[in-house]
C-alpha positions in Angstrom: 0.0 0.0 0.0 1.3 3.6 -0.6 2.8 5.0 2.4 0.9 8.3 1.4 -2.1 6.3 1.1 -1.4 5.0 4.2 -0.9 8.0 6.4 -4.0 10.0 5.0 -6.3 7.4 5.7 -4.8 6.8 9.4 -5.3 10.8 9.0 -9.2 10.5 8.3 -9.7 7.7 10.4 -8.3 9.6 13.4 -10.6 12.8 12.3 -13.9 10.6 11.7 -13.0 9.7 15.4 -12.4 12.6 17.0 -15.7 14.4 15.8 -17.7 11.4 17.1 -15.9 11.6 20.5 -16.1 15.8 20.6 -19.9 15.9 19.4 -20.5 13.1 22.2 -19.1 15.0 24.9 -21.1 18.3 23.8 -24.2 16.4 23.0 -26.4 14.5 26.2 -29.2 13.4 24.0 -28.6 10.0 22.3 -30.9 10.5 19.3 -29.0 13.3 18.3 -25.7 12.0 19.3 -26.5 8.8 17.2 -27.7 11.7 13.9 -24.2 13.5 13.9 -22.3 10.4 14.1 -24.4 9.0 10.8 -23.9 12.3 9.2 -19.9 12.0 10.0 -19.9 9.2 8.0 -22.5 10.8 5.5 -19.9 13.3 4.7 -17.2 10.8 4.4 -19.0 8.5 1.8 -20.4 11.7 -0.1 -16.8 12.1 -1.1 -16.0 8.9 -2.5 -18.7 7.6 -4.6 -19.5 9.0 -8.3 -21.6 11.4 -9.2 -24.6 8.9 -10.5 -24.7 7.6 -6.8 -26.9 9.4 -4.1 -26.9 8.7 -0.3 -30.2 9.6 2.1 -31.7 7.8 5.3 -35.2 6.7 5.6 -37.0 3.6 5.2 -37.4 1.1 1.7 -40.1 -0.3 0.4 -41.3 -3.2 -2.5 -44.2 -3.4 -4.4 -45.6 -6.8 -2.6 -46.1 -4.6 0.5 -42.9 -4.7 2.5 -41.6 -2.3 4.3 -37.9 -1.9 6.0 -37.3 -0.6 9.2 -35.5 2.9 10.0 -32.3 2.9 7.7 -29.5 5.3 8.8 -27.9 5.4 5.2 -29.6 4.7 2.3 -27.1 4.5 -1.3 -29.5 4.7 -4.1 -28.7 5.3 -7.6 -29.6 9.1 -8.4 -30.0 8.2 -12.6 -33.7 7.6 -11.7 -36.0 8.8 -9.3 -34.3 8.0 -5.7 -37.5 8.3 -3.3 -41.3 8.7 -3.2 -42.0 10.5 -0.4 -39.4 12.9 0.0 -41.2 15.9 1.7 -39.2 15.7 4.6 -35.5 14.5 5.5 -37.1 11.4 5.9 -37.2 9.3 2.6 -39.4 6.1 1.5 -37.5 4.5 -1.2 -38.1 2.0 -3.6 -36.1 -1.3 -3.2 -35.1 -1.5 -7.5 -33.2 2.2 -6.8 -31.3 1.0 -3.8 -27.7 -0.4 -4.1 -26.8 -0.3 -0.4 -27.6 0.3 3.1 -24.9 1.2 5.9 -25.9 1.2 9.9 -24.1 3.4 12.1 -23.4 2.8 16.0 -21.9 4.7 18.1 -20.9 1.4 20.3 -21.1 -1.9 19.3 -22.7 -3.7 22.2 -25.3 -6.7 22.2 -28.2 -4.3 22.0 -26.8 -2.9 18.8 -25.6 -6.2 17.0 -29.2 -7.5 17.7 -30.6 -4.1 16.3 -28.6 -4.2 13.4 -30.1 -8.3 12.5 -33.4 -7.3 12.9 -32.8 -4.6 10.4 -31.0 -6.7 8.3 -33.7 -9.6 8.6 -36.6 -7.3 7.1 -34.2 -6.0 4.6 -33.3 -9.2 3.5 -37.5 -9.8 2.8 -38.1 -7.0 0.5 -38.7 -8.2 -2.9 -37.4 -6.5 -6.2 -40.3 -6.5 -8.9 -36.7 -6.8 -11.1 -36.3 -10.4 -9.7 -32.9 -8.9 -8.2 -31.5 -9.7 -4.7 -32.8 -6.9 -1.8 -29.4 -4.5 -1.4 -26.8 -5.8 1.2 -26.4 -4.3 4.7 -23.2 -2.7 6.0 -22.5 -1.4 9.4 -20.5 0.7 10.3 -19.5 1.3 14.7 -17.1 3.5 16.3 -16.0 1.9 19.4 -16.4 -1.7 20.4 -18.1 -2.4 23.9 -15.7 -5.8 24.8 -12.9 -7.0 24.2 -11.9 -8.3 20.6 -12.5 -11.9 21.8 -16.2 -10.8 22.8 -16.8 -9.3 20.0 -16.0 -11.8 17.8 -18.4 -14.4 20.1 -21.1 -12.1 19.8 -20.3 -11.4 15.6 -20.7 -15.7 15.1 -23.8 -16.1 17.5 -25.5 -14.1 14.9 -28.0 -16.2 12.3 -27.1 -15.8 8.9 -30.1 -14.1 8.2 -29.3 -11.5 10.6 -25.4 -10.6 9.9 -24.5 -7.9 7.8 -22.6 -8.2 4.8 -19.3 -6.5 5.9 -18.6 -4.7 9.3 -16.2 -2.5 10.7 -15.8 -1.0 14.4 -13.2 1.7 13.5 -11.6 1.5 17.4 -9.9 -1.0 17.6 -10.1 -1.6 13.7 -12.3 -5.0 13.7 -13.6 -6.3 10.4 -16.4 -9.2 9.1 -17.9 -10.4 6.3 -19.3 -12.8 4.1 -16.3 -12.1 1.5 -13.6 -10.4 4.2 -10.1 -10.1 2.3 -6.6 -10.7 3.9 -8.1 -13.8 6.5 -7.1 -17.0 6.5 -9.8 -19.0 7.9 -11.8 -21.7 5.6 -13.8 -22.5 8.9 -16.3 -20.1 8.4 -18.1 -18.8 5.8 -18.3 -15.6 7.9 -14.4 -14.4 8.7 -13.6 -12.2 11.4 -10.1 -10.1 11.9 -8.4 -7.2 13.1 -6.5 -4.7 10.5 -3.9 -4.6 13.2 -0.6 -2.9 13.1 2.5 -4.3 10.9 5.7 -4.8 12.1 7.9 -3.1 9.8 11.5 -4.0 8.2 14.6 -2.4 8.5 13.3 0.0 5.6 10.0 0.6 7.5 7.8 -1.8 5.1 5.3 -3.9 6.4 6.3 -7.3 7.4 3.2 -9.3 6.4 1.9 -11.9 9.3 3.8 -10.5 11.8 2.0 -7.7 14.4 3.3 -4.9 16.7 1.9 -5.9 19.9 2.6 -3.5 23.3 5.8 -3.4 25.2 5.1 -4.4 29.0 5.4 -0.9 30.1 2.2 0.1 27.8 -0.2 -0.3 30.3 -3.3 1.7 28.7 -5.4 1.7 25.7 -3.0 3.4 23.1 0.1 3.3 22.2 2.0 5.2 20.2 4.2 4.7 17.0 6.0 7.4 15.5 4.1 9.9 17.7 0.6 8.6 16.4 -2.0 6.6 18.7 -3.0 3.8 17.9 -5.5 1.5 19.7 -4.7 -1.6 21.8 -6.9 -4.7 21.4 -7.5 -7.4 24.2 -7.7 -11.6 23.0 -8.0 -12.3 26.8 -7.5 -10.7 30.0 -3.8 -11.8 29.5 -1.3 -9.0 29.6 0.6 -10.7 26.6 -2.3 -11.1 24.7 -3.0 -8.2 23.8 -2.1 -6.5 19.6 -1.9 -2.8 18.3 -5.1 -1.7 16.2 -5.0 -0.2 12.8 -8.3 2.2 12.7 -7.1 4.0 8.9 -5.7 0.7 7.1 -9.9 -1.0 9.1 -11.6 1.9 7.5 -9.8 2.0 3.8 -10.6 -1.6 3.6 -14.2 -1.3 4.2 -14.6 1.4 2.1 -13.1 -1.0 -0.4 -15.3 -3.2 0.3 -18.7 -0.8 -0.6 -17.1 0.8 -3.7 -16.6 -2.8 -4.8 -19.6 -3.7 -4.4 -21.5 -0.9 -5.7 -19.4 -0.5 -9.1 -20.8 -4.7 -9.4 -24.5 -3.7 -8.5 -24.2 -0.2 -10.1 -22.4 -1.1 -13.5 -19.9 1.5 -12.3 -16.3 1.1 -13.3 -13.9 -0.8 -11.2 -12.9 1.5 -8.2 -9.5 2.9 -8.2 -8.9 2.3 -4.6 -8.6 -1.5 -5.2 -5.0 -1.2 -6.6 -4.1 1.2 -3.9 -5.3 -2.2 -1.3 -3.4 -5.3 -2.4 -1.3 -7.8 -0.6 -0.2 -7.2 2.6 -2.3 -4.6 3.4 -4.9 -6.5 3.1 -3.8 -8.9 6.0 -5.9 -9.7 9.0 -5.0 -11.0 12.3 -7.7 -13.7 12.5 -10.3 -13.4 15.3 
């Protein structure tokens, strides 16, 4: 991966952080907390999709009757007409116009992972009149509640039905999915990892499959590499089991991820950022 890649996207990831945590502090009321941190991302996604893409929140809709349930982000395609009711910030859109839906949590907890399967459940039930498969579910979270073991029991107690397509909790830089690069596992059909930190060779290139982990002496939640913080990530309550997160490299891969899969659903050409995201930067430290 470019190194100038690298370090903006450890830039934006750190920024995309930071106004969640600010906003959160200023802000008591959890519904509007839970607004600022969608729009965050809103503003985020605005700048990397095309021009023939749009991106609104409301519910969708099919013609047999179904209805979703309250979608944070909606991605439609803008080259027809995106919504039917659109009198108010609050959209109804048809399922044929939608390519995508993202959820956005503040903290990934139990509560939210089961909110986010319902949502995807009903999703999953709307009906193109196309004959076309109802638009996959992202999620998106900015902090994870446990510790990365937890998570990952909670992520695989999920029913199929219910998981979401890809996932990424930014802090400490967890990732899932149905078609997750950079794991190894061929147990699971769903794969589960952390984009954690390299270590790097004598000319400070990643050294793939092998991760910084804390010195002894790092007895908090970041440390800190070349004077930038980076998250620390429990597998137990062991003191030496513990690996540095990569939020930037967790967040360019999901991104990757959704501008894959909309240029396949969209017709859209194949996104630039995949040859940027190749290799070793791929790699995940399996969870």
């Amino acid at each position: 991966m470019s190194k100038i890649v690298e370090q903006y996207w450890s830039g934006v990831a750190r920024r995309l952080q930071e106004e969640v945590d600010t906003f959160n502090k200023l802000i008591g009321h959890a519904g509007e907390q839970g607004r600022e941190n969608e729009l965050s991302l809103v503003r985020l996604m605005e700048n990397l999709l095309p021009a023939s893409v749009g991106v609104g929140s409301g519910m969708i809709i099919d013609s047999f009757g179904g209805v979703s349930k309250q979608t944070d982000i909606i991605i439609f395609s803008s080259a027809s007409q995106p919504s039917i009711l659109a009198q108010t910030n609050q959209a109804i859109y048809p399922v044929e116009n939608v390519l995508m839906t993202i959820e956005v949590k503040t903290t990934l907890d139990e509560d939210e992972l089961a909110d986010c399967a319902a949502k995807a459940v009903k999703q999953r039930e709307l009906r193109s009149a196309t004959g076309a498969d109802a638009p996959p579910m992202m999620v998106l979270a900015y902090n994870a509640a446990s510790m990365l073991s937890t998570v990952a029991d909670q992520l695989r107690k999920v029913e199929e039905a219910g998981r979401a397509d890809a996932l990424c909790v930014v802090n400490p830089g967890i990732l899932a999915g149905t078609s997750l690069p950079g794991t190894s596992s061929t147990a699971t059909k769903y794969a589960i990892g952390l984009a954690a930190l390299h270590s790097l060779d004598e000319s400070g290139d990643r050294m793939s499959g092998s991760w910084q982990r804390p010195a002894s002496d790092e007895a908090g939640r970041v440390a800190l590499r070349g004077g930038v913080p980076y998250p620390i990530g429990r597998t137990s309550l062991k003191k030496v089991d513990r690996i540095i997160g990569e939020p930037g490299r967790a967040l360019l891969i999901f991104c990757s991820i959704i501008l894959a899969e909309l240029s396949k659903r969209a017709g859209l050409p194949e996104p630039t950022l995949q040859h940027y995201m190749q290799g070793v930067a791929l790699e995940l430290f399996d969870l």
